[in-house]
C-alpha positions in Angstrom: 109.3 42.1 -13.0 106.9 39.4 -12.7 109.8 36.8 -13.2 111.7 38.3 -10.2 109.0 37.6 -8.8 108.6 34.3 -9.4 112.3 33.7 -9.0 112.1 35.0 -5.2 109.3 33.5 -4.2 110.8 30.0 -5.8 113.7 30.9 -3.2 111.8 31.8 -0.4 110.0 28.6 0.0 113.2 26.6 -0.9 114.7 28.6 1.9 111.2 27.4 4.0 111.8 24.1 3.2 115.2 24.3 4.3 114.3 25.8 7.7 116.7 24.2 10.7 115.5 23.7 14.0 117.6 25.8 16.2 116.0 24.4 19.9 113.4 22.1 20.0 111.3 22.4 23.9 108.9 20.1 25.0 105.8 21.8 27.2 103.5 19.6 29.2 105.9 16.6 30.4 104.5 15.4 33.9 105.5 11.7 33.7 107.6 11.9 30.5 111.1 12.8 30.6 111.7 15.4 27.5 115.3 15.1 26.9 114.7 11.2 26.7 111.6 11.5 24.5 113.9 13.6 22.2 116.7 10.8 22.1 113.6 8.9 21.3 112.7 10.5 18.4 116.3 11.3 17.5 116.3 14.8 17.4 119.4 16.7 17.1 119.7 20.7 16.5 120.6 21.8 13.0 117.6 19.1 11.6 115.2 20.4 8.7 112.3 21.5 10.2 109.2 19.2 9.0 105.8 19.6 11.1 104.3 17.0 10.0 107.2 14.3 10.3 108.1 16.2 13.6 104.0 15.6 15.0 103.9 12.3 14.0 107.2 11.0 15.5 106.0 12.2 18.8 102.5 10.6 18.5 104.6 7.4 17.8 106.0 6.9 21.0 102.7 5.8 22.3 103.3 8.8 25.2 101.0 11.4 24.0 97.3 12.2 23.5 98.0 15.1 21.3 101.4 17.2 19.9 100.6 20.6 19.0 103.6 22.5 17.5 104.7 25.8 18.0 107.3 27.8 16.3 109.6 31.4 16.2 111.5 32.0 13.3 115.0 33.4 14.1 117.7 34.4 11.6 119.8 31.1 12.3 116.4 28.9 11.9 113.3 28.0 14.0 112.8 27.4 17.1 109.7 25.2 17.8 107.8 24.2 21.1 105.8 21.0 21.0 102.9 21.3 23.5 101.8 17.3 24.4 99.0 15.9 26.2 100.3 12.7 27.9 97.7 9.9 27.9 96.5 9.1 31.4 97.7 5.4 30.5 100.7 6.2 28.3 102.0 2.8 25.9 105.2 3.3 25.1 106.1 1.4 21.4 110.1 1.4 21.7 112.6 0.7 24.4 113.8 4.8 23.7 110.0 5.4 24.3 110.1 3.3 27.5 113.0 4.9 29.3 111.4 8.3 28.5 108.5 6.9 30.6 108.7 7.9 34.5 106.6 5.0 35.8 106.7 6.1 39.7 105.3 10.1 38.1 102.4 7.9 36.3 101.1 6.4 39.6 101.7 9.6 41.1 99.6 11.6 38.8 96.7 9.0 39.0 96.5 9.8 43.1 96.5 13.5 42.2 93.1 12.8 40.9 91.9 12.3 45.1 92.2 16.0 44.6 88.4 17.2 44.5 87.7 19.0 41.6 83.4 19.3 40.9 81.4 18.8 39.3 82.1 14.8 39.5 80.5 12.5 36.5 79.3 9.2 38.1 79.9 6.2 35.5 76.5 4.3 35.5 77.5 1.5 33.6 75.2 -1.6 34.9 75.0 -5.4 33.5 71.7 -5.8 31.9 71.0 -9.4 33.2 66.7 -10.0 33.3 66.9 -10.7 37.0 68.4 -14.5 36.4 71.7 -15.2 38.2 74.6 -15.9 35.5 78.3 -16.5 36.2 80.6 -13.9 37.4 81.7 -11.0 35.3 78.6 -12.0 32.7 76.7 -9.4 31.3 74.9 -9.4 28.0 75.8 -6.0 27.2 76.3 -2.7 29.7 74.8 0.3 28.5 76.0 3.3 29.7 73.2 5.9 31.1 70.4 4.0 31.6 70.2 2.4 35.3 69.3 -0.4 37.3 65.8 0.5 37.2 65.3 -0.4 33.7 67.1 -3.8 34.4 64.8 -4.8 37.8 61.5 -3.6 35.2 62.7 -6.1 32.9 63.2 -9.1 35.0 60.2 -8.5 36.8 58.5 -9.0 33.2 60.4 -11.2 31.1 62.6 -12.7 34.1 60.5 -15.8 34.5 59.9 -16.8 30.9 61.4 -20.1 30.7 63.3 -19.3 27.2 65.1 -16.3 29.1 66.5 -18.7 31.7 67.5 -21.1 29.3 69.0 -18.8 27.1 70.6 -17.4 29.8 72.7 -21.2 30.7 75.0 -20.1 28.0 78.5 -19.7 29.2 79.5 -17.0 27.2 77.7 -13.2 26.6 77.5 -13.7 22.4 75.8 -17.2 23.0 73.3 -15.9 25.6 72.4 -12.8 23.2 72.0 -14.7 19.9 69.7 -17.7 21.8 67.8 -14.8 23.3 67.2 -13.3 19.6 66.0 -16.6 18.2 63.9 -16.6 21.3 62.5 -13.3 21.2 61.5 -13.9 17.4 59.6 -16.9 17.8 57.8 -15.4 20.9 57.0 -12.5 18.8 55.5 -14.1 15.8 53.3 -15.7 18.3 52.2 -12.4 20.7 52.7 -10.0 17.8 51.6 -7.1 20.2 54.0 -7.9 23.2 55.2 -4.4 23.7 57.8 -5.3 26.2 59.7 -8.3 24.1 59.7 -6.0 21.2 61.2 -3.6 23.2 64.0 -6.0 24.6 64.8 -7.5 20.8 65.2 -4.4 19.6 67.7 -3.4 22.2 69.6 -6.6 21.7 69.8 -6.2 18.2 71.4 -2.8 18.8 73.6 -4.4 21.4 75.0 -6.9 18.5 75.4 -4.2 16.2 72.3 -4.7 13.8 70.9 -1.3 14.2 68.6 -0.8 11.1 66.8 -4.2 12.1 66.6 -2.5 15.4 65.1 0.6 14.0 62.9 -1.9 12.0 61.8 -3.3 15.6 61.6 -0.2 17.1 59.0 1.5 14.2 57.0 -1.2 14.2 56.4 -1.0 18.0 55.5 2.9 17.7 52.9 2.2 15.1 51.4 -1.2 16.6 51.6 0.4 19.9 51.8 4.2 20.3 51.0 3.8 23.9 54.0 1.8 25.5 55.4 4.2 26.9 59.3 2.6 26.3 58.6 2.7 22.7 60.2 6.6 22.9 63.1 5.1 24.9 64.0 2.9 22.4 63.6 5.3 19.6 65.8 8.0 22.1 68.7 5.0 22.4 68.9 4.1 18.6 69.3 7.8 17.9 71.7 8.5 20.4 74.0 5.6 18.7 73.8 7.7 15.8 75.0 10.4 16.4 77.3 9.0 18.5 79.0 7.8 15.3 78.4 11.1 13.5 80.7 12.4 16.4 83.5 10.2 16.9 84.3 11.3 13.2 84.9 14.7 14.0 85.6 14.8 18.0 86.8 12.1 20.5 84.5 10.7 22.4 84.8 7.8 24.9 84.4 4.4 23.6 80.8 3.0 23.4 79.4 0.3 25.4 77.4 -0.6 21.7 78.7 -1.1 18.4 78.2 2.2 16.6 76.5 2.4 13.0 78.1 4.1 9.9 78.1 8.0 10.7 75.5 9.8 9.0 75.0 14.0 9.0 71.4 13.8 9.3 71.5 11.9 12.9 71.6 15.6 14.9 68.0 16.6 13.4 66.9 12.4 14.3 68.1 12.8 17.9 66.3 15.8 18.0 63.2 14.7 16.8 63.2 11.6 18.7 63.8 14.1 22.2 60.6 16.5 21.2 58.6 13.9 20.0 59.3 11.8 23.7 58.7 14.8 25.7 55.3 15.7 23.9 54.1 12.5 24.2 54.6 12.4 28.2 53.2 15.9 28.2 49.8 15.4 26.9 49.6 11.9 28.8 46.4 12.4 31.4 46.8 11.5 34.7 45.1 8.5 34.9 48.1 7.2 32.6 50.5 7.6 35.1 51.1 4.5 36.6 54.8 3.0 38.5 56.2 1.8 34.6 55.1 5.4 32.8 56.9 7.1 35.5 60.1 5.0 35.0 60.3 5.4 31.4 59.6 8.9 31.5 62.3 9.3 34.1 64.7 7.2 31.9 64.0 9.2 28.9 64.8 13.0 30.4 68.0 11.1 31.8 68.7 10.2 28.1 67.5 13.5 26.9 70.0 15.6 29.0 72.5 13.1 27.6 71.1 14.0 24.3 70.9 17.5 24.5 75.5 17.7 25.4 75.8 15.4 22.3 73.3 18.0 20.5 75.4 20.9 22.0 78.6 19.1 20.6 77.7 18.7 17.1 77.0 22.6 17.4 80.6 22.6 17.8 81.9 20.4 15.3 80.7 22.6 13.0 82.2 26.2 13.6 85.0 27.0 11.1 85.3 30.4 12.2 85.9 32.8 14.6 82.6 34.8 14.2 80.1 31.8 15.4 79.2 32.8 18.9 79.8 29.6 21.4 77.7 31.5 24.3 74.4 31.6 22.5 74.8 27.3 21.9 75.3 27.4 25.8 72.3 29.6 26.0 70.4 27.2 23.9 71.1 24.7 26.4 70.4 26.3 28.9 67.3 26.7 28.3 66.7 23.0 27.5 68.1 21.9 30.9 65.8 24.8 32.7 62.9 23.1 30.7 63.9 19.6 32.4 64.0 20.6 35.3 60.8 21.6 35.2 59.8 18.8 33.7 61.8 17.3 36.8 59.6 18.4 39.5 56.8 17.5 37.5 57.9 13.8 37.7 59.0 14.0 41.3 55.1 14.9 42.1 53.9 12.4 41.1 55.8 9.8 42.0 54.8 10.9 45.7 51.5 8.5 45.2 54.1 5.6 44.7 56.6 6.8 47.8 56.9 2.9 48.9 58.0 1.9 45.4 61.3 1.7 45.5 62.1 1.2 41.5 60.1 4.7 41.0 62.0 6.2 43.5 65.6 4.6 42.1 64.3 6.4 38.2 63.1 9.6 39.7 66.5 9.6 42.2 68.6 8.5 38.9 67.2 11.6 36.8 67.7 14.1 39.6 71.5 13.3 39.4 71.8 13.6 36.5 70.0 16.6 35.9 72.1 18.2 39.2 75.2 17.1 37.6 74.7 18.6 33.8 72.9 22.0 34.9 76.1 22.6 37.7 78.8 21.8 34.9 76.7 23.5 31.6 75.0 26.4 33.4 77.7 27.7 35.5 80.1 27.4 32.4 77.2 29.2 30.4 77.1 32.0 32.9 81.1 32.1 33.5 81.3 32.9 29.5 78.5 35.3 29.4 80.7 37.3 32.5 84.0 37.0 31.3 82.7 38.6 27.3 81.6 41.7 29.4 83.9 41.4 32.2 87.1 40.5 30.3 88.8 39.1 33.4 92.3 38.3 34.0 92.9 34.7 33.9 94.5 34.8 37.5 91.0 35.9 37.9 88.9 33.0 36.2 88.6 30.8 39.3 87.3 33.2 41.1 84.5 33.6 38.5 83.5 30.2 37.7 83.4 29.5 41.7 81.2 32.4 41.9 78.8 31.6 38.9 78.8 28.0 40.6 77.9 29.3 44.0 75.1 31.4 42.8 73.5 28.1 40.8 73.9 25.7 43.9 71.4 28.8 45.3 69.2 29.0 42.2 68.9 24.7 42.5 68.0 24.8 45.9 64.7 23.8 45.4 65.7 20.9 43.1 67.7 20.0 45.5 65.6 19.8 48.4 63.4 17.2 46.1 66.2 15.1 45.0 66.9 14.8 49.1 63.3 13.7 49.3 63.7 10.7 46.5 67.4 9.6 47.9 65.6 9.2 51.6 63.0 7.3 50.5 65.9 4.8 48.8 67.8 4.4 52.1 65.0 2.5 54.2 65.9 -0.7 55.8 64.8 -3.1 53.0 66.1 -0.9 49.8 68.5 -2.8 47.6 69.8 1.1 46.6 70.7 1.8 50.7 74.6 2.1 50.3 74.5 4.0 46.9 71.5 6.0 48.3 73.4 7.0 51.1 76.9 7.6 49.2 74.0 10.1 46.7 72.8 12.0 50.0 75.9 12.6 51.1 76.6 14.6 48.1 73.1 15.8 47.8 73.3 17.6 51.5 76.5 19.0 50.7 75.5 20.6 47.8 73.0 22.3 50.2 75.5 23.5 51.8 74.9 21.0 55.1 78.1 19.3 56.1 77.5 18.2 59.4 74.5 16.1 57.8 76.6 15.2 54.9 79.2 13.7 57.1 76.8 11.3 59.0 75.1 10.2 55.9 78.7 8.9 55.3 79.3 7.3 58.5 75.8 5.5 58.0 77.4 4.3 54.7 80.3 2.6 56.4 79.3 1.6 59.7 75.5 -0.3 58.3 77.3 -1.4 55.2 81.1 -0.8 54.6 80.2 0.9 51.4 81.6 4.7 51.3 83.0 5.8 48.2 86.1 7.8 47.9 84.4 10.1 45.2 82.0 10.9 47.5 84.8 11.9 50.4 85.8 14.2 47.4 82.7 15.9 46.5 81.7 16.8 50.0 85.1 17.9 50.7 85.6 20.0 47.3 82.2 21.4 48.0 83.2 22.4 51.6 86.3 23.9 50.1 83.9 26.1 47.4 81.7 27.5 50.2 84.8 28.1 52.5 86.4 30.4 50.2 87.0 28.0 47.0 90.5 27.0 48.2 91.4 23.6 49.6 93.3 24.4 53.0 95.4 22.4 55.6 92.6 23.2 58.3 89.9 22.3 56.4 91.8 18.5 55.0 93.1 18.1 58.8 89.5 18.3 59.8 88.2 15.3 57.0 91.5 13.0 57.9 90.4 13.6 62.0 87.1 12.3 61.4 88.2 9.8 59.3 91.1 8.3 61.5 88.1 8.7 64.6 85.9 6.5 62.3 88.7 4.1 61.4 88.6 3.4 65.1 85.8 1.7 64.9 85.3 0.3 61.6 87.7 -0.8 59.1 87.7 1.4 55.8 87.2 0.4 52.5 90.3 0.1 50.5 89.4 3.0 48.8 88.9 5.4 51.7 92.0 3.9 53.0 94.1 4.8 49.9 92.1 8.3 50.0 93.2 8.8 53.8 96.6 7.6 53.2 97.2 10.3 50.0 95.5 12.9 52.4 98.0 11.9 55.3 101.0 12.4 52.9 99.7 15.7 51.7 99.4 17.1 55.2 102.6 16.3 56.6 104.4 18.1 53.2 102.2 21.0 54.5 99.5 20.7 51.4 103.0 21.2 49.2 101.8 18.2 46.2 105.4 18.3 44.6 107.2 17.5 48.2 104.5 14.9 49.6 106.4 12.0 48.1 109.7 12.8 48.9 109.8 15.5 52.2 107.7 14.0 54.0 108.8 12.2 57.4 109.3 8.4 57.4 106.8 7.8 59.5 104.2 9.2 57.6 105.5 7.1 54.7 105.3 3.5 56.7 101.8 4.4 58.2 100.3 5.6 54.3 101.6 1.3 53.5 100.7 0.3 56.8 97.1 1.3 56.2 96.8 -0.5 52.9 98.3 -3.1 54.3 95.8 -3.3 57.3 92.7 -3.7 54.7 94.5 -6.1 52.7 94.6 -8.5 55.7 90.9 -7.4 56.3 90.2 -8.0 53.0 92.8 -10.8 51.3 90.8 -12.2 48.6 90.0 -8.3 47.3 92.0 -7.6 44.2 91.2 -4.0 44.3 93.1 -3.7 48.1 95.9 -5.4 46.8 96.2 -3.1 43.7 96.0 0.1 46.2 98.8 -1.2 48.0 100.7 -1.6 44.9 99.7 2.2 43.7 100.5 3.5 47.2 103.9 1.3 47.4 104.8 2.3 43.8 104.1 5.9 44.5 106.5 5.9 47.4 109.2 3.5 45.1 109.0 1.2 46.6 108.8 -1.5 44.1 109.1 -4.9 45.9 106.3 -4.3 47.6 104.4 -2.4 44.7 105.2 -5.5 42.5 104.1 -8.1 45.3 100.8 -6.3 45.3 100.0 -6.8 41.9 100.7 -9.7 41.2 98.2 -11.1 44.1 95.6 -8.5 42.2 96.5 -9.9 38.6 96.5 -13.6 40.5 92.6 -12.7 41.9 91.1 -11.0 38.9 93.4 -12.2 35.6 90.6 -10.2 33.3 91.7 -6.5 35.0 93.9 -4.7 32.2 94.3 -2.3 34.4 96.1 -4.8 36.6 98.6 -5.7 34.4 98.7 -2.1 33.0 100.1 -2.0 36.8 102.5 -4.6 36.2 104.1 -3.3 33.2 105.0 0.2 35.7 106.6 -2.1 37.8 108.2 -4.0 34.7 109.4 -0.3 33.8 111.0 0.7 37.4 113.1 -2.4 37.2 114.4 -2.0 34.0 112.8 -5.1 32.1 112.2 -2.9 28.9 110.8 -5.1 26.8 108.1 -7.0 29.7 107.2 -3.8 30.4 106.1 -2.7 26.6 104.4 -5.6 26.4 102.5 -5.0 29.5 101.1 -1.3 29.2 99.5 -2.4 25.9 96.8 -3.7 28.1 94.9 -0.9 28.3 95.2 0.6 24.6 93.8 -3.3 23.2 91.1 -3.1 26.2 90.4 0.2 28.4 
């Protein structure tokens, strides 16, 4: 018996192995062409049925984020559906891949993303440069999260140090860091106890990669002096790095502005320790203690801890295996945290209100109240949704209606929060502010999540009439928020009423390039009746010429601006027309050479004329540098 046995199961996986794939269907394909990506991979029914050969042919093509394979075993074989992820900028590696590639639906796609969607991550990635002026495009490293507030603190101390602005005549970033180390260690071995250039060689030495030297730095400023308040923000940034790397060998995360150090398991329980530790030391500070620098780096060290406390809630994640770890009690957890911080927020806010006049107080306090709005509306709401839908069980036709009530009844809760991130943004919008445009581009969005749209709206004209600085993501938050109160859908009435105020403004003042490309999409949108699929195709004419007219009206206000040629070119290509689109970026590769995304541009065009090869060449621009 037991060698029947053996003998049929001996068959049955020979017959497994053996398995022909009847239909192969490809789900997902928005700028790819599935019958072309399966001549790609040469596929052909009747083929022996290998998942893993199958998986990796697909990730070959350069096309796709992820393949996940599906299959239905049927008596003349399988049938398998391969579910992709297309990369936002795909890179094809063959000519087969290539002509799978639909370069006019890739351009397309990126303008879908003017549709507003909340809540909306701002990327805060500044050039750290002490305050000295240094050539164009020269930063000595750009850490993501921090702010401008740190960098104006620093040059105001270290800025005018001779051996700073001489380090700082280096033409290149890796000569102006490596001077500024030799720099910073002689200084040091003089004034032992400088607090602030222990602070700044540290975070050099983590920006070239040498992170234990940095801890090194970083210990020995904590035990010579306990009382610098940065000392916590440094300790906070080297532990964020590592778990950072811990991370990014078990999830994909975004690439990092720093080199990363080698993963190690332990670096959760440092990042927490380095977050309580921080926030008990600011706790038990006396008031006296508070002056305009404690209040910054206590404001940069919650906006780090909230950072810290996702990555904390992430390698929760990493680390179910099955199905009986509840997810809601991690979001609970955090929760909680982010309740504490805001807390902790208000706290801050009153007592920056002795230093109302000091504008690099008001930038941190402003900075962490952002941040703070923008985690506890995305993890709270989310938190909530998932506690509803385990005792609700809704449909999923009925999960939007859910999460947009969940979100509503937080934007209530914040309201107070709110009200004192308003307070902070007004102070930043005075006459002599160097934060007036971004301040007023942050109120917008700040009045709208109160639910005030008429002030919203003038907070934006103020932005472009005083200082041609409003930003189409903030055109989309107010407008996406409007929607959520209205009803949570995104009607013709309520765009026609946006595109009127804007065409009344553009009147009077000429629009940014990217509030022209946002008006020009909207335009499009409306004439195919708020039908996406038929805007690019069904609409009239006229609409068509005026969308490129538009573009081509801030290009001539604005000739030497790569970034209004390179809307033209998106607009143009989106529309096929591809003279145009490729005239356009090649005046923006021409002004800014360095832009990848530029020439990832070029290589579409390269695509829509047929130049296989140019084109291949091209869209690897943004896979060697994104």
């Amino acid at each position: 018996m037991r060698r029947w046995l053996l003998v049929l199961l001996i068959v049955g996986q020979a017959a497994a192995q053996e398995a022909r794939i009847t239909e192969l269907q490809l789900e997902g394909c928005r700028v790819t062409e599935p019958q072309k990506v399966l001549a790609a991979i040469g596929f052909q029914p009747g083929m022996p049925y290998d998942a893993e050969r199958l998986q990796k042919a697909l990730m070959d093509l350069g096309l796709f984020e992820s393949v996940t394979l599906e299959t239905t075993q049927i008596p003349q074989g399988v049938q398998v559906t391969a579910k992709v992820q297309e990369k936002t900028h795909p890179a094809p590696k063959t000519e087969e891949a290539a002509r799978a590639l639909n370069p006019i639906a890739v351009v397309r796609q990126w303008l879908a993303y003017q549709s507003p969607f909340l809540p909306l991550a701002e990327d805060k990635t500044i050039s750290f440069y002490f305050g000295v002026k240094v050539p164009k495009d020269f930063a000595l490293f750009t850490p993501h999260g921090y702010g401008e507030t740190l960098m104006s603190l620093i040059a105001k101390v270290l800025g005018k140090a001779p051996w700073v602005k001489e380090a700082l005549k280096a033409t290149d970033e890796e000569a102006a860091r490596k001077t500024l180390l030799v720099e910073l260690e002689r200084h040091l071995k003089r004034s032992p106890n400088d607090a602030w250039a222990r602070f700044v060689f540290a975070y050099i030495l983590a920006a070239e990669g040498r992170h234990e030297e940095a801890e090194r730095q970083v210990a020995t400023l904590l035990a010579r002096r306990p009382d610098f308040p940065f000392s916590y923000l440094g300790r906070l940034h080297l532990a964020t790095l590592r778990i950072s790397s811990y991370l990014g060998t078990k999830l994909k995360l975004p690439p990092s502005h720093f080199p990363l150090p080698p993963p190690n398991p332990t670096s959760p329980g440092l990042l927490r320790q380095a977050i309580d530790e921080g926030i008990a030391y600011f706790h038990r500070l006396p008031d006296r203690a508070w002056r305009p620098e404690t209040l910054i780096a206590a404001s940069l060290f919650f906006v780090s801890a909230t950072g810290g406390e996702i990555l904390l809630l992430m390698a929760e994640f990493s680390k179910i295996q099955d199905d009986e770890t509840d997810p809601i009690k991690h979001f609970s957890r955090l929760t909680e945290r982010l309740t504490e911080y805001l807390t902790d927020y208000l706290w801050l806010s009153q007592k920056a209100e002795r230093f109302a006049n000091d504008l690099t107080v008001q930038k941190a306090i402003g900075d962490l109240g952002e941040m703070l709005v923008t985690t506890c509306l995305t993890f709270i709401p989310l938190s909530n949704f998932a506690s509803t839908a385990e005792t609700d069980e809704p449909e999923p036709e009925q999960w939007g209606e859910f999460w947009a009530m969940a979100l509503r009844t937080n934007l209530r809760i914040m309201r107070p929060y709110l009200e004192r991130h308003q307070w902070h943004l007004k102070h930043l919008t005075v006459k002599n502010s160097p934060y007036r445009a971004d301040a007023f581009n942050a109120l917008a969005k700040c009045l709208a999540l109160l639910g005030d749209f008429s002030a919203a709206q003038k907070a934006m004209e103020t932005a472009l009439r005083e200082m041609s600085k409003l930003e189409w993501q903030t055109l989309n938050e107010v407008m996406g928020l409007h929607a959520l109160w209205e009803g949570n859908k995104l009607t013709p009435t309520l765009v026609a009423r946006y595109v009127a105020w804007l065409d009344g403004l553009e009147r009077q003042h000429p629009l940014p390039v990217s509030v022209a490309l946002w008006l020009s999409y909207w335009r499009l949108w409306l004439a195919a009746k708020g039908d996406a699929e038929a805007m690019w195709e069904k609409v009239p004419e006229a609409e068509r010429r005026e969308a490129l007219n538009r573009l081509r009206r801030s290009v001539q206000q604005f000739p030497s601006d790569a970034g209004s040629w390179w809307s033209l070119g998106i607009m143009a290509l989106a529309l096929n027309d591809v003279p145009t689109a490729s005239e356009a970026f090649t005046k923006a590769t021409e002004l800014d050479p360095k832009n990848v995304a530029y020439r990832y541009a070029l290589g579409l065009v390269a695509l829509a004329q047929g130049d296989f090869q140019r084109a291949i060449e091209l869209l690897k621009a943004m896979e060697t540098n994104p």
